[in-house]
ROPADO-59367 format. One line per field, with one value per residue (C-alpha): residue in three letters; chain; z, y, x. Coordinates in Angstrom, 1 decimal. Layout:
<recs>
dofi <- [ALA:...]
mivex <- [A:...]
zz <- [Z:...]
yy <- [Y:...]
xx <- [X:...]
</recs>
This chain:
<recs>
dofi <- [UNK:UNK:UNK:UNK:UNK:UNK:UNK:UNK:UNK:UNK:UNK:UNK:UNK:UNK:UNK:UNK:UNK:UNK:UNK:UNK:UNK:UNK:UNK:UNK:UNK:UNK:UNK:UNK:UNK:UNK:UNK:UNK:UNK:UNK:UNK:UNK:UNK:UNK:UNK:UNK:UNK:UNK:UNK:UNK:UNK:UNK:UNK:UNK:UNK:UNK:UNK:UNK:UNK:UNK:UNK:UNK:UNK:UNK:UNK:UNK:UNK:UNK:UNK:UNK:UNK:UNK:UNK:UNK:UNK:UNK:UNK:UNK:UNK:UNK:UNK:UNK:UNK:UNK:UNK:UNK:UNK:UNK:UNK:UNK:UNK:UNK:UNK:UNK:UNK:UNK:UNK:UNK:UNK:UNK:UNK:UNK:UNK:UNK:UNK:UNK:UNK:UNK:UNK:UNK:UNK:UNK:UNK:UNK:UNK:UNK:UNK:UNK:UNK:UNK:UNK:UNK:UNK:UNK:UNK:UNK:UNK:UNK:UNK:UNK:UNK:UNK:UNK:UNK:UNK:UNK:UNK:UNK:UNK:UNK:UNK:UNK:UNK:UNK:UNK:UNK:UNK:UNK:UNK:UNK:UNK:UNK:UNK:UNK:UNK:UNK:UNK:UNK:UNK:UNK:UNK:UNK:UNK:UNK:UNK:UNK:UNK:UNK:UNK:UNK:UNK:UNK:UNK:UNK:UNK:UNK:UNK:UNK:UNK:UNK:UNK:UNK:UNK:UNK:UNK:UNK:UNK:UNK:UNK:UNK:UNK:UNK:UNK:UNK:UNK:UNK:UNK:UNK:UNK:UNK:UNK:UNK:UNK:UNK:UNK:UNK:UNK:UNK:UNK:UNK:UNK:UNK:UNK:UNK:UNK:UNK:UNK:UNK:UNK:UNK:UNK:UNK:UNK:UNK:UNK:UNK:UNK:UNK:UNK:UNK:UNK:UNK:UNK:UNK:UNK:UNK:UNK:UNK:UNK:UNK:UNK:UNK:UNK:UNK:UNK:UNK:UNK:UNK:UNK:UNK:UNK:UNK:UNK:UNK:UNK:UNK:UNK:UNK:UNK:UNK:UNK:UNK:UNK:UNK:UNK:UNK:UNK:UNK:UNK:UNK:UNK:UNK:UNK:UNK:UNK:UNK:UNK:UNK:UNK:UNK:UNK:UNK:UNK:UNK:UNK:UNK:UNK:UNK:UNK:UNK:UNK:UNK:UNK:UNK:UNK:UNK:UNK:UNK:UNK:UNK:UNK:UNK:UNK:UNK:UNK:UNK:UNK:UNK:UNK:UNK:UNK:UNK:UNK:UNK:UNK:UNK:UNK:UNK:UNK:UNK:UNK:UNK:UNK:UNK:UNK:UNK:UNK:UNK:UNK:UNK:UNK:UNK:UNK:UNK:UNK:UNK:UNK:UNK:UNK:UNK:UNK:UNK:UNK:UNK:UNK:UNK:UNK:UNK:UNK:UNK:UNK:UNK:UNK:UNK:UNK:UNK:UNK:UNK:UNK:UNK:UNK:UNK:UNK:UNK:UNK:UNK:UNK:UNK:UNK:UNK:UNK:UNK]
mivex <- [A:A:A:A:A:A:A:A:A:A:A:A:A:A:A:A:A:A:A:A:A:A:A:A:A:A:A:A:A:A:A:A:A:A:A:A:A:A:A:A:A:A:A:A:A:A:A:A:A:A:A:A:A:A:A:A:A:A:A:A:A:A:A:A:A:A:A:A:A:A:A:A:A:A:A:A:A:A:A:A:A:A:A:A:A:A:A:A:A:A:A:A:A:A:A:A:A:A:A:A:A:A:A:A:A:A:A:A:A:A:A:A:A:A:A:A:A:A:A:A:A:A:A:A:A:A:A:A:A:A:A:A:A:A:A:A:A:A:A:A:A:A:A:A:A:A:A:A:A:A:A:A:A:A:A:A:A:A:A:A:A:A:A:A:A:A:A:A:A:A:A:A:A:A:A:A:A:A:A:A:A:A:A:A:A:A:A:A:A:A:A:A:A:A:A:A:A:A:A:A:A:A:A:A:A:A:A:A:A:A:A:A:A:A:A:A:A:A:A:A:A:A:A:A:A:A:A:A:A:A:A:A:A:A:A:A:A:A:A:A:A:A:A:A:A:A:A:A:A:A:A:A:A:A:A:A:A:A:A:A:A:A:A:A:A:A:A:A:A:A:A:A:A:A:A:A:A:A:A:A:A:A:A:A:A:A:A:A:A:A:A:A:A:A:A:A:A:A:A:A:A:A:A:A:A:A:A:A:A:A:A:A:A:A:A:A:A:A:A:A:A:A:A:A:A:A:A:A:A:A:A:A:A:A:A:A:A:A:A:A:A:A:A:A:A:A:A:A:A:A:A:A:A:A:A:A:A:A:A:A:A:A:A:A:A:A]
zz <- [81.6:80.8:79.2:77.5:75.3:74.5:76.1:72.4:71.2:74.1:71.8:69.3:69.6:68.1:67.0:67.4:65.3:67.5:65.9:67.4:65.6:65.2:62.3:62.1:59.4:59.5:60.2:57.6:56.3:58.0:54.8:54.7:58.6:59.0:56.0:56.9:61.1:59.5:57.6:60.8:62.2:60.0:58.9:63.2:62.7:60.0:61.2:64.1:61.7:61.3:58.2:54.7:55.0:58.7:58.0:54.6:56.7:59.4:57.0:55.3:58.4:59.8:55.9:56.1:56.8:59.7:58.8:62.5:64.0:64.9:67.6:66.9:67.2:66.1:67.5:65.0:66.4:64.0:63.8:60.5:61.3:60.2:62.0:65.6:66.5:65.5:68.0:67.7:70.4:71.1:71.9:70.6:69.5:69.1:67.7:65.9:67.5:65.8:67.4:66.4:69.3:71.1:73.6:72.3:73.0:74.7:76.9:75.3:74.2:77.2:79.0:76.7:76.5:80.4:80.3:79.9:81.6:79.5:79.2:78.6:76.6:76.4:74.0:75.7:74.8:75.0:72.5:73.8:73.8:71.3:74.0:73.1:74.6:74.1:75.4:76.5:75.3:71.5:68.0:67.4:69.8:70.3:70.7:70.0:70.2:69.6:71.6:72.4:69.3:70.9:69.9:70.9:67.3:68.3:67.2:70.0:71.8:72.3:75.3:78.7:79.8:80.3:76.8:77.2:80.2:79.0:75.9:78.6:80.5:77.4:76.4:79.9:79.7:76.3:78.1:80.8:78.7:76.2:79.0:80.6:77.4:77.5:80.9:80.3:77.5:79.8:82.4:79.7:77.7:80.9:82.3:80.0:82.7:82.2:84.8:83.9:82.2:81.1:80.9:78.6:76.7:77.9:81.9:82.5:80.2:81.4:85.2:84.3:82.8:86.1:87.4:86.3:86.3:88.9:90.7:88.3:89.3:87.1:88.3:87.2:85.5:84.2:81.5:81.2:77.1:74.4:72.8:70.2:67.6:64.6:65.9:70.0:70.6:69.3:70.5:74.0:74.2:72.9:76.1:78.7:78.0:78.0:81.8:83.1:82.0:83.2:86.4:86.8:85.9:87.9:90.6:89.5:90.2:93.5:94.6:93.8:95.1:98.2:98.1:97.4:100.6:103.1:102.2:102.3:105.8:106.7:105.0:103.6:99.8:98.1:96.5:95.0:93.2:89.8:91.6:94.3:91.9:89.4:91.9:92.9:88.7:89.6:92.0:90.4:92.9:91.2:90.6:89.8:88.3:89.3:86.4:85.6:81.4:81.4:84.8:84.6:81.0:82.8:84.7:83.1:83.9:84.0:83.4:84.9:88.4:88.3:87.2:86.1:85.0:82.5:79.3:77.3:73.9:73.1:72.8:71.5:74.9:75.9:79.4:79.7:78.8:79.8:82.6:81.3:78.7:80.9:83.2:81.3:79.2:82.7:83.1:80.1:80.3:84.0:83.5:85.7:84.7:84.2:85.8:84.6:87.2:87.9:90.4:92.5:93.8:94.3:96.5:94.0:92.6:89.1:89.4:93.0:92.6:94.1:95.3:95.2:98.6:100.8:101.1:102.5:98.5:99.0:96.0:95.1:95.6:92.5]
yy <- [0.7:4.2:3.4:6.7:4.5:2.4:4.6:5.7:2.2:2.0:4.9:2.7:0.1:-2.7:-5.7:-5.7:-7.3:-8.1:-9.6:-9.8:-11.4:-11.3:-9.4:-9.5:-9.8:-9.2:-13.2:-16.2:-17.2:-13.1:-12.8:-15.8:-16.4:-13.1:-13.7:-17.3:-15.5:-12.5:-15.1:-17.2:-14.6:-13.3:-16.7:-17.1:-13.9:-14.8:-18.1:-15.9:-14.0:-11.0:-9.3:-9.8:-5.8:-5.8:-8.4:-7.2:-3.9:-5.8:-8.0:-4.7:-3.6:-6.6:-7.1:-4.1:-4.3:-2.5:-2.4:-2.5:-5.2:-8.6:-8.9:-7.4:-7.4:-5.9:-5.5:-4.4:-3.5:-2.8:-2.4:-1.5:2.1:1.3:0.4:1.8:0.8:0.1:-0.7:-1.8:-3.9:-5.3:-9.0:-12.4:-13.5:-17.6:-17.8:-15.4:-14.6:-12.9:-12.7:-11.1:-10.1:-7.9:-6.5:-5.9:-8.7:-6.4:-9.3:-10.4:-7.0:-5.2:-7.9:-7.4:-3.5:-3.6:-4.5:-0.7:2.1:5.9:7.0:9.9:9.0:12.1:11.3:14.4:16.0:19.2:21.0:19.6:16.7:14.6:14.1:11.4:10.5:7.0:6.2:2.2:0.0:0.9:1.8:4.9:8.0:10.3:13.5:14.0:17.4:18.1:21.4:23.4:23.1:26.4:25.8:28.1:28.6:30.0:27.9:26.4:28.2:26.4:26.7:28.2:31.7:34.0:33.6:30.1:30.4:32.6:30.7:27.4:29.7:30.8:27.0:25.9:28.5:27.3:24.2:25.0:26.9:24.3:21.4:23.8:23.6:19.5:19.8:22.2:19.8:16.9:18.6:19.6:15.9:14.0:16.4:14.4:11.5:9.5:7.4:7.2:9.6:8.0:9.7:8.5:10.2:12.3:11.8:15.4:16.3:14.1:15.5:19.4:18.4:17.0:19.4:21.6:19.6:20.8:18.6:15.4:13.0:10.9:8.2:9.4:7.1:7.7:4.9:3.7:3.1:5.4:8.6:11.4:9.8:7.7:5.4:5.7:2.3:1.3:-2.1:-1.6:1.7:-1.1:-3.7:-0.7:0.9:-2.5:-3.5:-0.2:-0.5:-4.3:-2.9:-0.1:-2.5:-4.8:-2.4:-0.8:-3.7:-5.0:-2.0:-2.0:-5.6:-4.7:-2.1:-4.9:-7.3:-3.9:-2.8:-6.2:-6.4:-3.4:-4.1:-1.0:0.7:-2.6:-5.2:-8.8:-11.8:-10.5:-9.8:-7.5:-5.7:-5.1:-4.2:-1.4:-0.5:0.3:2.6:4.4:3.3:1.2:3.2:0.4:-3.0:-5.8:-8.8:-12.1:-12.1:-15.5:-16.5:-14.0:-15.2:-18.5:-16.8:-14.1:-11.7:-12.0:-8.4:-8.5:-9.1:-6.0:-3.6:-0.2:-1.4:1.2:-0.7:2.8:2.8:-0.5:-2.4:-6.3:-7.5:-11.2:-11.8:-12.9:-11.6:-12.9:-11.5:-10.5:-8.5:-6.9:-5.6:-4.1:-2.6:-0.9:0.3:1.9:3.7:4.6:5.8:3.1:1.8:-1.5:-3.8:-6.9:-9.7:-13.3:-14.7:-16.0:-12.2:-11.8:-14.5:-16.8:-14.7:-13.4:-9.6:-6.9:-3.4:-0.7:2.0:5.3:5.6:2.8:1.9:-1.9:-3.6:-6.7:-9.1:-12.7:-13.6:-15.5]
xx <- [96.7:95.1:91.4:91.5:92.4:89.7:86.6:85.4:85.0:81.9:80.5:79.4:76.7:78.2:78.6:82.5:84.9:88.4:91.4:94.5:97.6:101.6:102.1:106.1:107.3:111.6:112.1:112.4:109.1:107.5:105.3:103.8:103.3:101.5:98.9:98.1:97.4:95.5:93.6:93.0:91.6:89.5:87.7:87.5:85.3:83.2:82.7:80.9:78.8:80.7:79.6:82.2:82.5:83.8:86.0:87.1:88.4:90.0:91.6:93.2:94.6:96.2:97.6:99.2:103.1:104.4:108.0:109.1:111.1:110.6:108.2:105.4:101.3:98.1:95.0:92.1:89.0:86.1:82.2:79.9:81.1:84.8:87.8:87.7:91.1:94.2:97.1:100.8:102.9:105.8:104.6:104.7:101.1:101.8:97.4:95.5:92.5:89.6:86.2:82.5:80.4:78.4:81.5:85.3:87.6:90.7:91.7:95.3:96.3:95.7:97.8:100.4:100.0:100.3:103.9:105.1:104.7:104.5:107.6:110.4:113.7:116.2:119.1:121.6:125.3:126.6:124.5:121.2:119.3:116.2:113.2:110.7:107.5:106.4:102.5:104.4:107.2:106.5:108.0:106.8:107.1:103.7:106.1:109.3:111.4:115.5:116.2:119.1:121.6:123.8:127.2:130.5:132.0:135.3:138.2:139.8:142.2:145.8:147.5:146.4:145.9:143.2:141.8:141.5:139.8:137.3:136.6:136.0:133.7:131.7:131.7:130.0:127.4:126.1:126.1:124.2:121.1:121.3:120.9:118.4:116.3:116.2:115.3:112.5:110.9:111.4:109.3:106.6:106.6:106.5:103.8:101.3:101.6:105.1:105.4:109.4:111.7:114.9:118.0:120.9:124.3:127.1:127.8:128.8:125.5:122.8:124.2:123.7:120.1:119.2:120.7:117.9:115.3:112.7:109.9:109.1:106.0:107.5:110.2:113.6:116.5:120.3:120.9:124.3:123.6:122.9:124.0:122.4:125.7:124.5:126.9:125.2:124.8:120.9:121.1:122.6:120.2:117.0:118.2:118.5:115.7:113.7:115.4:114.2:110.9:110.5:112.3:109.6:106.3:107.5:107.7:104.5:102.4:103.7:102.8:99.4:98.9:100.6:97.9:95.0:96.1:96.3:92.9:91.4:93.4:91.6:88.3:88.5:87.6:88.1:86.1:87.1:85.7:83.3:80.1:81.1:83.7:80.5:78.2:81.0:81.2:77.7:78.5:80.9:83.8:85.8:89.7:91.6:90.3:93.1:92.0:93.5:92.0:92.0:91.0:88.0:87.1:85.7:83.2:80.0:78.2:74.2:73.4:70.2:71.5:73.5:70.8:72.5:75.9:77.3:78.5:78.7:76.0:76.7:73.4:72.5:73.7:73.3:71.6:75.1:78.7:81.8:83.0:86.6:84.9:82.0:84.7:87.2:84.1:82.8:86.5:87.0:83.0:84.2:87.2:88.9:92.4:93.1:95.7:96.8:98.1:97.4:94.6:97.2:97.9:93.9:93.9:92.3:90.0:89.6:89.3:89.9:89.0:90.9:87.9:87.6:86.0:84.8:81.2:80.4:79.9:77.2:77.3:78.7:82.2:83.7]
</recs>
């Protein structure tokens, strides 16, 4: 995960309010589950000694219905400044969390926000093509375009001959610009870091878009589901574009933990267990924190045994934080990104950083 994302909230001093709760409500009973969490959460938080005004705003926020489909999560974090962020996934949440303290509590969401990749879906036929950038596996797109639209308005011409032919020629060059213009938004929607641009709709059309398509970063699929029709097919389109991003996270993190064993093979640019991967946070190395939430949350971090660790403005801190919460907090005041993965891939240990360069990083293993 991107912590572009959650860098501002550092911004703020604190105390942080963090609720995180299924809010669906399209299911028997949807109403009534989703008050009785956001209430959860929010007597969890002022249990804590969040202030009634903090909670009052996180309250209105998680009360608030989505109208997507069934699954789906919020995560609300707030301070006496207002509500700092408010975030939509598709996840099932089975307890409401809600916590009041001195760092965010990003653990759960980011593990369930780390199960997409960004994304391009291009909807194409003959007369163009609807392009839609979505930041992971969500509801809502963060740009959207419909281009091309050219049409040939000639009736059709019976029979064969010359006029025919030129009437098929005139139609294939309309084709041709208008599936040049879907591949020239591709390129300009996925240049704002898609890891995976997803192609679906006419064979013969989705073929002369890739056709044109020049040099993409991003990892390139044809979908065998969906069309630009009313009638395209949502729920095969929903299943296809869900394997390919499974497929390409999947993929995604095997690669990085591939990555993690070769440098520790190597002893080189890498640093594992909590206290060597916050002395390198120190240091500014740290490119790529590899974290198990939960395994991490058992272990903290005594701030004044890793003296000039960058936590952003936030201030109030415990001589101790949990260590879950200290990290991804250096991440996002870094600008590291944050992978989600199990300890078992670490070798046992809670977190590994990836490093920007290798320097010899002396601190306790964990």
């Amino acid at each position: 995960m991107k912590t572009d994302r959650i860098a501002h909230l550092y911004d703020d001093p604190g105390p942080f309010a963090s609720a995180y709760i299924e809010v669906s409500r399209e299911m028997e009973d949807g109403n009534i589950t989703a008050e009785l969490a956001a209430q959860a959460a929010c007597d969890q938080m002022a249990a804590q000694g969040a202030p009634e005004s903090v909670v009052d705003q996180v309250r209105a926020r998680l009360s608030e219905d989505t109208h997507l489909p069934a699954p789906v999560s919020r995560c609300v974090v707030a301070t006496e400044a207002g509500v700092l962020l408010d975030e939509l996934v598709m996840s099932h949440r089975p307890q409401p969390t809600g916590v009041w303290d001195a760092l965010p509590q990003l653990s759960d969401w980011i593990a369930d926000s780390d199960s997409g990749v960004p994304f391009v879906l291009a909807l194409v036929d003959h007369e163009g093509g609807d392009v839609r950038s979505y930041r992971t596996h969500g509801f809502i797109p963060d740009e959207e375009s419909s281009v091309g639209g050219e049409t040939e308005f000639e009736h059709k011409i019976r029979g064969g001959g010359w006029d025919h032919l030129r009437f098929q020629h005139r139609s294939e060059n309309v084709w041709r610009r208008n599936a040049a213009e879907v591949a020239h938004e591709i390129e300009a929607q996925a240049a704002h870091g898609a890891e995976l641009v997803l192609l679906a709709g006419d064979p013969r059309s989705c073929q002369q878009v890739k056709e044109q398509l020049g040099d993409l970063r991003a990892e390139l699929v044809h979908l065998k589901s969906g069309s630009r029709s009313a009638d395209g097919g949502e729920e095969a389109l929903h299943a296809a574009v869900t394997e390919a991003l499974y497929d390409a996270v999947v993929k995604k993190k095997l690669a990085q933990v591939h990555e993690l064993r070769d440098r520790l093979g190597r002893d080189y640019a890498v640093a594992i267990g909590v206290g060597d991967v916050v002395d390198a946070f120190v240091r500014g190395q740290v490119d790529r924190l590899l974290i198990d939430p939960n395994r991490a949350a058992e272990f903290t971090v005594e701030l004044q045994k890793h003296p000039g660790l960058a936590l952003g403005a936030v201030t109030g801190l415990p001589p101790a934080v949990p260590a879950d919460r200290a990290l991804i907090a250096a991440a996002a005041t870094t600008g590291a990104d944050v992978v989600v993965t199990r300890s078992g891939t670490l070798g046992g240990a809670p977190a590994a950083g990836l490093l920007r360069w290798d320097q010899p990083s002396v601190g306790a293993h964990a």
